[in-house]
KEGU-292281 format. One line per field, with one value per atom (N, C-alpha, C): atom name; x, z, y. Coordinates in Angstrom, 3 decimals, always signed. Atoms other than C-alpha are relative to their C-alpha. Example, Ala and Ser with C-alpha at 12.3 -4.5 7.8 and 13.67 -1.06 7.14 Angstrom:
REM KEGU-292281
at <- N  CA  C  N  CA  C
east <- +0.890  +12.300  +0.900  -0.820  +13.670  -0.770
up <- +0.000  +7.800  +0.000  -0.060  +7.140  +0.730
north <- -1.190  -4.500  +1.200  -1.190  -1.060  +1.090
END
This chain:
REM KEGU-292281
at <- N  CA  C  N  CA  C  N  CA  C  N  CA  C  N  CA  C  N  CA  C  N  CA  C  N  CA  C  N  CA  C  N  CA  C  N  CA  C  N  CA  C  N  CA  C  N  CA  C  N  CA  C  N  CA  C  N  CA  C  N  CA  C  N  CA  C  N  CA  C  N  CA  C  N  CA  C  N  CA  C  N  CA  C  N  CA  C  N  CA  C  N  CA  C  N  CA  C  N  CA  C  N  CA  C  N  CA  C  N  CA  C  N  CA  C  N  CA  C  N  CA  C  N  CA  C  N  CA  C  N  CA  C  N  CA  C  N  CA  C  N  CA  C  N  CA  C  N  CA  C  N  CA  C  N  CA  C  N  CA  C  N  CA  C  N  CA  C  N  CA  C  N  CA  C  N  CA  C  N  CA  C  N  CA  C  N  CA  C  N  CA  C  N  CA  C  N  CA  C  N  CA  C  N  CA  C  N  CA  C  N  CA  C  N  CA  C  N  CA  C  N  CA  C  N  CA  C  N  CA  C  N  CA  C  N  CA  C  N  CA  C  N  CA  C  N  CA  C  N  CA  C  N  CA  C  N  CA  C  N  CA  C  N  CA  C  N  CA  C  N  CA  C  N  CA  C  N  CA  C  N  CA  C  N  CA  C  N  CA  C  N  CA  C  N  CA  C  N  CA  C  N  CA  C
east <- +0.188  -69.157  -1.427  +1.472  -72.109  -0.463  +0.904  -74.903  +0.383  -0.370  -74.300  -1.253  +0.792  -75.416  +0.172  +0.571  -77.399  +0.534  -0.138  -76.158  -0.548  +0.574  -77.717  +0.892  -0.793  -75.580  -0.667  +0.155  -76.585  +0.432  -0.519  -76.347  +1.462  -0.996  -72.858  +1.381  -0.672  -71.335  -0.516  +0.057  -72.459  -0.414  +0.545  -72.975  -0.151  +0.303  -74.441  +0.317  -0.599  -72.817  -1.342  +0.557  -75.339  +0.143  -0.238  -75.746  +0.413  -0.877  -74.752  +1.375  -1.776  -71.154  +0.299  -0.552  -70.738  +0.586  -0.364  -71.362  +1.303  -0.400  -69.768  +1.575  -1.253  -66.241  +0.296  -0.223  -66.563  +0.427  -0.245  -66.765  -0.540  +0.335  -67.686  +0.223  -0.224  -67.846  +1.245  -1.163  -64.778  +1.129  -1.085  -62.911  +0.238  -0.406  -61.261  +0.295  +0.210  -61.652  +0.993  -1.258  -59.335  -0.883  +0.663  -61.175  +0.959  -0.741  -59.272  -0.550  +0.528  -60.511  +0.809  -0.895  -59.845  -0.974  +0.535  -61.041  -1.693  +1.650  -64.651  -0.201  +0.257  -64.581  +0.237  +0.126  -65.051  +0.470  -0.347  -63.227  +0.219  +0.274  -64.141  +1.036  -0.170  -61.740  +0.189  +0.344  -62.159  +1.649  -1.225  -57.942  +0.495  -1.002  -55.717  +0.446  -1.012  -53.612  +1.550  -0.811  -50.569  +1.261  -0.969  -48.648  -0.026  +0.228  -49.969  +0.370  -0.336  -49.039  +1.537  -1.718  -45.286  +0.227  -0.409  -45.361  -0.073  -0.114  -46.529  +1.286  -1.236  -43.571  +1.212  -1.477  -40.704  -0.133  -0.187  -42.124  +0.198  -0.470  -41.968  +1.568  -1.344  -38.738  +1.031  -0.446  -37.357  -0.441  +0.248  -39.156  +0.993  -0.585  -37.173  +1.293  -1.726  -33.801  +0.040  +0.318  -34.828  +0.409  -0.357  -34.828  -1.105  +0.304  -36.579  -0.623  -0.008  -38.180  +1.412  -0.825  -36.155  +1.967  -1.266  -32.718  +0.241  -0.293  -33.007  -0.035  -0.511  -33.241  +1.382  -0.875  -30.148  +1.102  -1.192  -28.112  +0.072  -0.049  -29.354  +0.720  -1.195  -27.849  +1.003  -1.738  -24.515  -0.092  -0.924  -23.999  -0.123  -0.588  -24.939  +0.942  -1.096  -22.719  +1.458  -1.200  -20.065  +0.715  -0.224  -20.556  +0.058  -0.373  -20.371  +1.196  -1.545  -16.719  +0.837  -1.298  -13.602  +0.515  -0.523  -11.511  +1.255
up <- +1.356  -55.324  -0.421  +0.260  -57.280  -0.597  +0.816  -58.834  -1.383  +1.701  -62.003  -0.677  +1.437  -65.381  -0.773  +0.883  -67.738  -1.515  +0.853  -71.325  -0.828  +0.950  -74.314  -1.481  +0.463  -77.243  -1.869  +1.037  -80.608  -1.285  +1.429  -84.410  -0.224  +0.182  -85.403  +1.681  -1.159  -81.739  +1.005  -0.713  -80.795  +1.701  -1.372  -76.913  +0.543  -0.208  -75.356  +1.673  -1.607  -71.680  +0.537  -0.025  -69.900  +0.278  +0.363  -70.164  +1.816  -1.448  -65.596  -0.362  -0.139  -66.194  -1.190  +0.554  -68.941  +0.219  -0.750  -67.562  +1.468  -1.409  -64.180  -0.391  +0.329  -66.203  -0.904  +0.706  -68.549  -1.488  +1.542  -71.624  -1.268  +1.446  -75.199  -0.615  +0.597  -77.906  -0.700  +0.583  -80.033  +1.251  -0.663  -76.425  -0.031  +0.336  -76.462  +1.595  -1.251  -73.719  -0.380  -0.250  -72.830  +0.405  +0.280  -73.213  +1.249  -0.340  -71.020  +0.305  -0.460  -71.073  +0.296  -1.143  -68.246  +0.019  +0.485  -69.637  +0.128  +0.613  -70.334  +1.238  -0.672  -67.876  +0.007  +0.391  -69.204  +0.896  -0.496  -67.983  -0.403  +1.046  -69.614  +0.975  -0.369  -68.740  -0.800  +0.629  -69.583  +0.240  +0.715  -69.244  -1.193  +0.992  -72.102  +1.010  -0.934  -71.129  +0.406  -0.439  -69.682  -1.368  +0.945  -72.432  -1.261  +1.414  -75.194  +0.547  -0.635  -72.830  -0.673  +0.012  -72.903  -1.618  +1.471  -76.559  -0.617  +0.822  -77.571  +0.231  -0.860  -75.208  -0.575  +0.490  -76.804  -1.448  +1.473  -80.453  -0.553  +0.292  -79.941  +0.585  -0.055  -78.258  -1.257  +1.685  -81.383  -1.007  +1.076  -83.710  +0.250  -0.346  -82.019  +0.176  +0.383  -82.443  -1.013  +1.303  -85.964  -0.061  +0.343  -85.443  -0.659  +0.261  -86.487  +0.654  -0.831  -85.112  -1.030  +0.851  -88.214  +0.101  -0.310  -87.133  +1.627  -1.384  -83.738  +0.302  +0.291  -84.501  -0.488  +0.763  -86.930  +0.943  -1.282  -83.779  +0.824  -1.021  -81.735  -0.350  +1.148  -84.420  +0.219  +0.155  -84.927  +1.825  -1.623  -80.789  +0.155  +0.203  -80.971  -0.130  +0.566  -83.239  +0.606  -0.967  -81.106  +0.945  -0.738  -78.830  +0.236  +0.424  -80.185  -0.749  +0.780  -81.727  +1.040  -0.859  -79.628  -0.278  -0.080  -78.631  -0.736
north <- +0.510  +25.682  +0.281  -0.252  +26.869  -1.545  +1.212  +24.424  -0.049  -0.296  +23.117  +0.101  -0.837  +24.333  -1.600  +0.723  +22.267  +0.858  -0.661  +23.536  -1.555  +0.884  +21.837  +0.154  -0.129  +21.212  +0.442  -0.220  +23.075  -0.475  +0.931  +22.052  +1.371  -0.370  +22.299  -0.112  +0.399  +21.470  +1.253  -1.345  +25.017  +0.064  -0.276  +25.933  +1.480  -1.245  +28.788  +0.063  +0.198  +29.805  +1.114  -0.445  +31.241  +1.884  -1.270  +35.053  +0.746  -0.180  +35.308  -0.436  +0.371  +33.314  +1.338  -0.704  +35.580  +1.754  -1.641  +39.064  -0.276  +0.141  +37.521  -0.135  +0.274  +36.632  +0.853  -1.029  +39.590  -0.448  +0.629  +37.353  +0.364  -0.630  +38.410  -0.409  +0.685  +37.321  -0.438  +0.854  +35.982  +0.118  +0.343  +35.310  -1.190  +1.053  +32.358  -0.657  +0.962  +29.785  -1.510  +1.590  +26.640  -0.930  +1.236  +23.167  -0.908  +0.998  +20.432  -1.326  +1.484  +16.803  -0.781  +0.616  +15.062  -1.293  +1.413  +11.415  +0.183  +0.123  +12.164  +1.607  -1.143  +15.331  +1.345  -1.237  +18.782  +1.116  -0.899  +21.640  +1.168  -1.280  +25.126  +0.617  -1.158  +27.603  +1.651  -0.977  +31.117  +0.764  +0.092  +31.266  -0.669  +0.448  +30.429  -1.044  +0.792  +27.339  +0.352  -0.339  +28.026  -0.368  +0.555  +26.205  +1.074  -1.294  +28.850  +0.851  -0.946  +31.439  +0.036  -0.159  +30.333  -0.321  -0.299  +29.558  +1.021  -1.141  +32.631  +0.694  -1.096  +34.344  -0.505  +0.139  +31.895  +0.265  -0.156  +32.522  +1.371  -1.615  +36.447  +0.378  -0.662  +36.552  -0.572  +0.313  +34.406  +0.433  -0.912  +36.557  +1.439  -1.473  +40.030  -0.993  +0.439  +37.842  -0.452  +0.250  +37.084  -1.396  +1.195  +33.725  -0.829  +0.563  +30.810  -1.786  +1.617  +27.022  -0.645  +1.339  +25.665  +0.867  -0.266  +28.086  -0.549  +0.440  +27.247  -1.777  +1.467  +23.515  -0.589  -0.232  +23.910  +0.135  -0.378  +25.509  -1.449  +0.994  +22.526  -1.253  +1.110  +19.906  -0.053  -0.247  +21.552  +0.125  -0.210  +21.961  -1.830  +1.579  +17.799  -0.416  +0.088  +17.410  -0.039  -0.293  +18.904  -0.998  +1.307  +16.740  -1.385  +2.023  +13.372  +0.183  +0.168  +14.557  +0.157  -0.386  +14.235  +1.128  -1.184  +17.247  -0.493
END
């Protein structure tokens, strides 16, 4: 485990990572880093969260079946439905 880093917090919330983690994780500018607070305990990661991962993956395979959140809700209704009616 390395030593920790002192970062100081700029106007506007801004933070500056220091210019080693950056070369060392191959970061640049507009990459996008995953936040996770874990009750007052900061956890930068320089992955995406896993959850945006899989949303992006179910909102493109329902975009290439031309679907929709509000058709695929619609399907989920009517199959309800189904099933709260006797045969």
């Amino acid at each position: 485990m390395s030593d920790p880093i002192t970062l100081q917090m700029a106007q506007r919330g801004v933070l500056t990572l220091p210019k080693g983690l950056r070369q060392a994780y191959k970061l640049e500018a507009g990459d996008t880093l995953t936040l996770i607070d874990l009750g007052g305990v900061f956890v930068l990661s320089p992955r995406r969260a896993e959850l945006d991962r899989l949303a992006d993956q179910i909102a493109g395979d329902l975009a290439q079946r031309g679907e929709s959140l509000e058709s695929m809700l619609l399907a989920l209704r009517e199959v309800r439905e189904q099933y709260g009616r006797p045969d």
